[in-house]
C-alpha positions as CSV (number, residue, x, y, z in Angstrom):
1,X,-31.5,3.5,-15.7
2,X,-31.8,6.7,-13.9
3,X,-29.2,8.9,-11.8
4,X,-29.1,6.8,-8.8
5,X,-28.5,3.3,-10.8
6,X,-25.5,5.7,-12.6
7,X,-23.6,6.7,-9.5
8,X,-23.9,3.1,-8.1
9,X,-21.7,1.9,-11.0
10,X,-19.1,3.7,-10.3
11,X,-18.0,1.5,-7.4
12,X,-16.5,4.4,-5.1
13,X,-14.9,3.0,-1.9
14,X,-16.2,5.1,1.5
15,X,-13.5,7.4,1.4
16,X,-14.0,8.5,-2.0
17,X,-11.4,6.7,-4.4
18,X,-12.8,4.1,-7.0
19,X,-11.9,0.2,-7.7
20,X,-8.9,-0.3,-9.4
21,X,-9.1,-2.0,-12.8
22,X,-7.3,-5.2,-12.0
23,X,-4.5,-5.8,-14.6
24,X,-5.7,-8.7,-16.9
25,X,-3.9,-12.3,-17.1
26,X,-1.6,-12.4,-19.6
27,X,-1.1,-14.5,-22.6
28,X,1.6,-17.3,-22.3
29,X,2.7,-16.3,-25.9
30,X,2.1,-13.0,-25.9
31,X,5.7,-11.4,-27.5
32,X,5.4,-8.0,-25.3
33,X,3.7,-7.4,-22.1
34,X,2.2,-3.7,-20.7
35,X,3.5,-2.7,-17.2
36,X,0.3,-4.0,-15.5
37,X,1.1,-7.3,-16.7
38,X,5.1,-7.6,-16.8
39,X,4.4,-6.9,-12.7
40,X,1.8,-9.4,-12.6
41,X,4.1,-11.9,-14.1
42,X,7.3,-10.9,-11.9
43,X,5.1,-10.6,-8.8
44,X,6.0,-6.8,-8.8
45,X,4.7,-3.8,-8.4
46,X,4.0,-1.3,-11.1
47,X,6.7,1.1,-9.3
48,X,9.2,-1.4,-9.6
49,X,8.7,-1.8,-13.4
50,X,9.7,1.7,-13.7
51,X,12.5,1.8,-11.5
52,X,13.9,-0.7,-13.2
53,X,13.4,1.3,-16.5
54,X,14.5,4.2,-14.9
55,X,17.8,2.2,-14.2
56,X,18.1,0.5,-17.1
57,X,17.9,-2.9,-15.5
58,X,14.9,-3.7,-18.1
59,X,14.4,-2.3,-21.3
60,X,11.2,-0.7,-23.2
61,X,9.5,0.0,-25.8
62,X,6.9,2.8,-26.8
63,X,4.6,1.5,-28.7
64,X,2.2,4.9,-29.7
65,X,0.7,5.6,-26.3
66,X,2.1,2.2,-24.7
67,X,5.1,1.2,-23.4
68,X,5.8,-2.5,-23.6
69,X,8.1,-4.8,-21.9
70,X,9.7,-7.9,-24.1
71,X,8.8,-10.9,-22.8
72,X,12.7,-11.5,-23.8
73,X,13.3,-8.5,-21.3
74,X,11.8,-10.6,-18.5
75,X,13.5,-13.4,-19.2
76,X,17.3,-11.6,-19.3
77,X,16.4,-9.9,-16.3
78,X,15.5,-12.9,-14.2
79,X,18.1,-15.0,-15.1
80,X,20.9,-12.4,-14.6
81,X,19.2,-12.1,-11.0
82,X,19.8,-15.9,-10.6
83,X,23.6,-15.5,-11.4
């Protein structure tokens, strides 16, 4: 692999930003989700994971360098928006 194959794999768009990693499927029994995957699973944006935070609509946990969402959390939260 030489220079050329290098910068190829960095899969820049034309105006000079990269890909996205896309957030990975989550696991039906998975007991905590990261924000990538808590907005997957809402059909949310990542913003609006934090908002919510922010406002104390859905609680977190810091988990070392992640914060995690109960899948509990979820749960609560969309049934009290059903009410």
């Amino acid at each position: 692999m030489d220079a050329h194959d290098h910068a190829d794999r960095a899969a820049k768009y034309p105006n000079g930003t990269t890909r996205r990693k896309r957030p990975r499927e989550p696991h039906p029994a998975a007991l905590a989700y990261s924000i990538d995957e808590a907005a997957h699973v809402l059909g949310v944006s990542r913003r609006t994971i934090y908002e919510l935070i922010a406002e104390g609509r859905l609680r977190s946990a810091k988990l070392y360098a992640r914060r995690l969402i109960p899948r509990a959390e979820l749960e609560r939260l969309l049934a009290e928006g059903t009410e």
